[in-house]
C-alpha positions as CSV (number, residue, x, y, z in Angstrom):
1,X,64.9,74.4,64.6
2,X,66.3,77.1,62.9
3,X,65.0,81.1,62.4
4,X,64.0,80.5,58.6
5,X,61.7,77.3,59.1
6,X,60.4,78.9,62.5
7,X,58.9,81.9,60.2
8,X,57.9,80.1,56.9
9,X,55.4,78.1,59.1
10,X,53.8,81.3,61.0
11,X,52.3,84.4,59.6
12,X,54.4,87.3,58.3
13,X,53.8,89.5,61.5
14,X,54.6,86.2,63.9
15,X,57.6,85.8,61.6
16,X,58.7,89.7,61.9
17,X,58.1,89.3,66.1
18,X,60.5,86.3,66.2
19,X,63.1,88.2,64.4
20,X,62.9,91.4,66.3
21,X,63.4,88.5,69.8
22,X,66.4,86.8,68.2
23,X,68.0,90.9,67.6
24,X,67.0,92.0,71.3
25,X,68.6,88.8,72.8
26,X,71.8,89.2,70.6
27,X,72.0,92.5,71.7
28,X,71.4,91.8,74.9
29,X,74.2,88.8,75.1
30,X,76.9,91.3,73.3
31,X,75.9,94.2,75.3
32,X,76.3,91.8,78.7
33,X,79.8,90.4,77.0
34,X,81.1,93.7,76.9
35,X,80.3,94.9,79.9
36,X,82.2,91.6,81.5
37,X,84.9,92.7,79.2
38,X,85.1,96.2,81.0
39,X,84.1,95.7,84.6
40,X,86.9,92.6,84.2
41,X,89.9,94.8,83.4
42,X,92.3,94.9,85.7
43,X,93.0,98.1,87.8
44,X,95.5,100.4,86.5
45,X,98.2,101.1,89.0
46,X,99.9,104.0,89.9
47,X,103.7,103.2,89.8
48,X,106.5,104.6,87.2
49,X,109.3,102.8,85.3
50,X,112.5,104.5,86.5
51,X,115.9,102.7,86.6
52,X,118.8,102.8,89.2
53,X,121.0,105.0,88.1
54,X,124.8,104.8,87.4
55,X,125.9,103.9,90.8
56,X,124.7,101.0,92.5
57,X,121.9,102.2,95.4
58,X,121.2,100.5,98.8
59,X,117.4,99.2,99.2
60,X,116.2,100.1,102.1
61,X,113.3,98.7,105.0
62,X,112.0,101.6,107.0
63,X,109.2,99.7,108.9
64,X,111.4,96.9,110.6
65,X,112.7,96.1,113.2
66,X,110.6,99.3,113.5
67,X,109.1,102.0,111.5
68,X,111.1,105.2,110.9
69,X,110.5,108.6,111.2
70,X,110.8,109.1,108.0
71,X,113.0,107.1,105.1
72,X,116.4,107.6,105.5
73,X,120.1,106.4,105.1
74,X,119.4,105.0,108.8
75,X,116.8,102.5,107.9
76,X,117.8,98.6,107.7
77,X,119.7,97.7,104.7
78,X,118.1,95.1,102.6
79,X,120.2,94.7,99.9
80,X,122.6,96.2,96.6
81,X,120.5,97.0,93.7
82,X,122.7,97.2,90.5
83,X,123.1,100.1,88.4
84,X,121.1,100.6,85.6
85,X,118.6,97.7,87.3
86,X,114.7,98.3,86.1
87,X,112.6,99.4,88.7
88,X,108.7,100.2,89.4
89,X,108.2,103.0,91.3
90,X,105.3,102.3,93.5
91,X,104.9,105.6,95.6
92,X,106.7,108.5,96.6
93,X,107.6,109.9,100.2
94,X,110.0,112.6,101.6
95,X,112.5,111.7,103.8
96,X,116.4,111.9,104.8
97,X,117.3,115.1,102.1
98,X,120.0,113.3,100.0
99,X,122.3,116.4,97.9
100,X,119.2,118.2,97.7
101,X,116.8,115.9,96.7
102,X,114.6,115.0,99.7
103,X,112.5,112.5,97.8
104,X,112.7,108.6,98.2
105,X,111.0,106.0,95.8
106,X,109.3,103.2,97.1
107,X,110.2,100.9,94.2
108,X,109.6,96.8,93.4
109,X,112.1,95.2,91.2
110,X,112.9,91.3,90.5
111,X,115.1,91.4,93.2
112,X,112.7,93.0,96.0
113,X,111.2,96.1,97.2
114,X,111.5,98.6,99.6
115,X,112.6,102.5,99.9
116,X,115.8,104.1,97.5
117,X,117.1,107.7,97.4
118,X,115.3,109.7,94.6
119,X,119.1,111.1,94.0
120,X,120.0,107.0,92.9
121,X,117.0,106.7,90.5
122,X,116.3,107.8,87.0
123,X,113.3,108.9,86.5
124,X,113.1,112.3,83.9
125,X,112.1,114.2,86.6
126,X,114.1,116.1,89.1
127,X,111.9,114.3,92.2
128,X,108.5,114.3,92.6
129,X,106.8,112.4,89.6
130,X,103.6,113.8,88.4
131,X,101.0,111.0,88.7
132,X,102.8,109.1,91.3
133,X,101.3,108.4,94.6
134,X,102.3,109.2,97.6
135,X,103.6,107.0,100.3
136,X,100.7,106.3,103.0
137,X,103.5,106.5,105.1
C-alpha cells in the first residue's frame, strides 16, 4: 500500500499525520546513514610521505636482539633501501646525531620498516616534521 491510497481513504488531517511520519522516519534513516558514514571513516594517521634520498640508506632495528639506547648507526642492520625509494614516515625520534641532524625517521615502505637517518630522507624540512609524531620510544 502505497502513501497516496493510504491518505485518499482517511481524513485530510489523518492524511497530513501519515505524511509528516513517512518525513520523520526518512529523516531519521538519512540522519542514522550519515552518521554510520562518519563514525565509519577510518582514522587519519599521523605519518609523512618523504623519499630516501640520493644515496641508498641502511634500515635499521633498534629493539632486537635488544632495544637501544637510542637509534643509532649501532642498531642491527635490516636491510638497503634504494635511493629515491617512497617511504611513510611513521614517527620521529632523536638519536645517534648524523652531520648535524640528530633526527631518525621511523618509516614503512614496501620493503619493510624500521629506523633511517633523518640526513638519508627527503622530507622538505631540515628534521623535525611539523605534525609528525613522535616515537614512543
Amino acid at each position: 500500500m502505497n502513501l497516496t491510497s493510504a491518505t485518499s481513504r482517511t481524513s485530510p488531517r489523518a492524511g497530513s499525520r501519515l505524511r509528516r511520519a513517512a518525513t520523520a522516519v526518512a529523516l531519521a534513516t538519512g540522519t542514522a546513514a550519515a552518521l554510520l558514514t562518519v563514525t565509519t571513516a577510518p582514522a587519519q594517521a599521523s605519518w609523512y610521505n618523504a623519499s630516501i634520498g640520493n644515496t641508498a640508506v641502511t634500515l635499521r632495528d633498534c629493539y632486537h636482539p635488544t632495544k637501544a639506547a637510542q637509534p643509532s648507526q649501532s642498531c642491527t642492520a635490516i636491510k638497503t633501501v634504494p635511493a629515491g625509494t617512497a617511504v611513510h614516515i611513521i614517527c620521529q625520534h632523536s638519536g645517534q646525531t648524523i652531520y648535524g641532524d640528530p633526527v631518525w625517521n621511523y618509516i614503512s615502505y614496501s620493503g619493510g620498516e624500521g629506523y633511517v637517518a633523518d640526513y638519508y630522507t627527503y622530507t622538505g624540512y631540515a628534521n623535525w616534521i611539523p605534525g609528525v609524531d613522535v616515537c614512543n620510544y
